[in-house]
N, C-alpha and C positions, 0 to 999 in steps of 0.2 A: 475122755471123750466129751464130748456136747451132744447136746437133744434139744432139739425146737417140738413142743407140743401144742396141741391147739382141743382144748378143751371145749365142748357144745356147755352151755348157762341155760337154761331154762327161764326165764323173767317174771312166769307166773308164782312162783315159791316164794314163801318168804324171805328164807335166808338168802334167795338171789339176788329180791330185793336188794338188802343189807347191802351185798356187795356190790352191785350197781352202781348203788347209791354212794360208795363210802371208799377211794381209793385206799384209805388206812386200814378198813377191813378185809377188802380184798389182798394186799398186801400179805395179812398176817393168813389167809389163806392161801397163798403160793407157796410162803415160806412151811406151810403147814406140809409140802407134798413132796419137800428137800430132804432126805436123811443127810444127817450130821449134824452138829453145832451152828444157831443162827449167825451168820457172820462168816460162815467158812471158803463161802463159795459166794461168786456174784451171781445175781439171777435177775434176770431181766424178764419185765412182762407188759403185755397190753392189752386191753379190752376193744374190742372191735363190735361196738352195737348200728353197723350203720341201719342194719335191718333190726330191728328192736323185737323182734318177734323171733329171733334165731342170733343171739349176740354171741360171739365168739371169745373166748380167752386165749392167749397167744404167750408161752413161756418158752425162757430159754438157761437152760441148767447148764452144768461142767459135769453132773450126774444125773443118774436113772431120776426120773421121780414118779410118784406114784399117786395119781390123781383118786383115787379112788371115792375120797372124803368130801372132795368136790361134786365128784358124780351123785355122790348118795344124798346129799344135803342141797345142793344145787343145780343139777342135772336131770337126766332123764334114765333112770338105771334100770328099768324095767322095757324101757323101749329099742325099739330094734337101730340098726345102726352103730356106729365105731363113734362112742362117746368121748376117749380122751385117743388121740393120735400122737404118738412119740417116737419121734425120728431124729433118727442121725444125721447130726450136723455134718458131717467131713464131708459127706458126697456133694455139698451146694459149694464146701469152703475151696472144694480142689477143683473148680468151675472159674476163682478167683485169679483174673489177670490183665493186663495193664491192656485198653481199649477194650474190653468185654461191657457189654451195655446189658440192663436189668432191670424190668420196671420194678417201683420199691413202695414201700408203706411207711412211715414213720412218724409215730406221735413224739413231739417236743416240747419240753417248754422253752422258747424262746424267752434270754431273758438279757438284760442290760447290768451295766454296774456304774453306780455313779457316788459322786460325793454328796451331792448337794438336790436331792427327789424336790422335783416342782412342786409335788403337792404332799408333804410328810406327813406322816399317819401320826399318832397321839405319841407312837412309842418312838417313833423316828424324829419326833419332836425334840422326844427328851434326850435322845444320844448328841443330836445336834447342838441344843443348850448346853452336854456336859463337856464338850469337846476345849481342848486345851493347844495351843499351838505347840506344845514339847514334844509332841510326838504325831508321825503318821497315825491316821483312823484309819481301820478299814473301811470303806465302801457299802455302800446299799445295791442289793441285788435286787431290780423291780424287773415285772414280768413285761413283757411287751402285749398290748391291750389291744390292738388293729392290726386286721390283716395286711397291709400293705409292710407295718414293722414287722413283725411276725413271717412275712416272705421274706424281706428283707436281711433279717437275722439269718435264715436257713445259707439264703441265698451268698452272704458275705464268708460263710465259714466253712465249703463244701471241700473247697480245695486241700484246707487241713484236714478234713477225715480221709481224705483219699480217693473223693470220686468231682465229678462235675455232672453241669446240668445241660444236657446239649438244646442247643437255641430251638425253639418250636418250628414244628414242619408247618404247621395250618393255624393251628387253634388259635382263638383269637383269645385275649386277657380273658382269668377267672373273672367273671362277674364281681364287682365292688375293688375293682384292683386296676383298672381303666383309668377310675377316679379316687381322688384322694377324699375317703370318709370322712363325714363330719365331726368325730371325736378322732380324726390326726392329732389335736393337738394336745390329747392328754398323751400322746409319747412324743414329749416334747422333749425326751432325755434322745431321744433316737437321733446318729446320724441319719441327715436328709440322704435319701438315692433315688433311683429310675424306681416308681413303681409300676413300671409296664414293662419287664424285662424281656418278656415274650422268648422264657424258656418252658420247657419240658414238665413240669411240676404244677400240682395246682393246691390251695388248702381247700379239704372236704368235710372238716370239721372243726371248731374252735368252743373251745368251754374253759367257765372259771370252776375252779373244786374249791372250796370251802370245806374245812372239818377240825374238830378237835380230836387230840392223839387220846384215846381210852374218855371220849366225853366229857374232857375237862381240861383246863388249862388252855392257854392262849390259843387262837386257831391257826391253823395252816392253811394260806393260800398261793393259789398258783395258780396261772393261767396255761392252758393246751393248744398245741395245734395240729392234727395232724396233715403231713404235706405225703400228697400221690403223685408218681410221674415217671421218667424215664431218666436214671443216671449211667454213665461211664467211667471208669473204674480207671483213675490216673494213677494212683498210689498201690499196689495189692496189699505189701504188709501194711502198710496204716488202716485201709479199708478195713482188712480183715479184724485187725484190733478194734475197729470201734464197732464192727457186726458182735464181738464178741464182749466188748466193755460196756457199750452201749453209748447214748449220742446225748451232751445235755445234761442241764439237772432234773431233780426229783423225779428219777430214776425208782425208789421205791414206791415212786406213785403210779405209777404205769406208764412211765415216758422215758424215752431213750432207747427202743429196741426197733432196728432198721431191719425190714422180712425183704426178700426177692421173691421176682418171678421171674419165667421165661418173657420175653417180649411176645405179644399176640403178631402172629401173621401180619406186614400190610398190603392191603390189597390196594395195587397200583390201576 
């Protein structure tokens, strides 16, 4: 079976703090609420603080899990209300089928792969220096930095997951998406496209995370974005594979997990 849970975080605690602040902490508290062996099962999560005052945790297991370490350390366990919610995924999965429309959530890291980074960091410096023509390099994986890439990215790959973006009824471009921002051109690795696609989707949040793994050693970073909007379901099995694999890299950091909803009424 599959469980999608949605955990209430508290912000005022300390150790909410922590995990707030620290995708690599938060991490090892998901993993904390999995029985079995780390590595056994995929588990997919995301933190949803658009309201910072009521931030949401959002997981997705192949088994029960049991938040309970969450609630007591970073929760409200004394207060009234359904602090962890854990439901069964089959009832949304059997909903799954070809032109079925959904609005969705999805944090990403959109990211590129190149041989040759316009601007290489100290250590991508040095990979470049050591390189030899006898053999293929593998590539550099950079993040996309601007929302326009960053749409763009979502927007070029929708069809391999399995769904599409249907074209906007009204809305006019997200704000800063009109126009091409003034640091376009540090993604300067980006194919050029429309950044006025004038689809279904908007980004509602974008952040760089920064952290070292256990407070030491080299740091980890990556850039986020999440994209809100209205998709249609072209593929079912692919679709449902990647609600279940998840979408993207850095997946252990709280990115790659696509949630549904019903579409809101429109009023004509």
């Amino acid at each position: 079976m599959t469980y999608l849970s949605r955990i209430r975080v508290n912000p005022l605690r300390a150790q909410s703090r922590l995990l707030l602040a620290n995708p690599r902490a938060m991490h090892g508290a998901v993993m904390g609420g999995v029985p079995g062996a780390a590595g056994s099962e995929r588990v997919l999560w995301r933190l949803d603080a658009d309201d910072a005052r009521r931030p949401h945790l959002f997981v997705l297991t192949s088994s029960k899990p049991d938040w309970t370490h969450v609630i007591e350390q970073a929760g409200w366990p004394d207060a009234d209300g359904e602090h962890a919610a854990v439901r069964d995924y089959a009832p949304l999965l059997r909903q799954i089928a070809g032109g079925r429309e959904f609005a969705f959530r999805l944090t990403a890291s959109p990211v590129q792969n190149t041989q040759s980074p316009h601007t290489p960091t100290p250590a991508q410096a040095a990979r470049l220096a050591a390189r030899t023509d006898s053999k293929r390099e593998r590539g550099f994986r950079l993040g996309h930095r601007t929302a326009a890439a960053q749409l763009g990215w979502f927007l070029d790959r929708t069809e391999r997951w399995g769904f599409d973006i249907p074209a906007s009824r009204s809305d006019s471009p997200a704000l800063g998406l009109d126009q091409p921002s003034p640091d376009t051109v540090l993604d300067a690795q980006a194919a050029p496209r429309d950044i006025n696609p004038l689809r279904e989707v908007r980004i509602t949040g974008r952040q760089r995370h920064s952290f070292t793994k256990d407070g030491k050693g080299p740091r980890v970073t990556f850039h986020s974005a999440t994209f809100e909007g209205r998709l249609r379901v072209t593929d079912p099995t692919v679709f449902t594979t990647r609600l279940l694999e998840g979408i993207g890299p850095s997946k252990a950091y709280g990115c790659g997990l696509l949630t549904l909803a019903p579409l809101p009424a429109r009023k004509d």
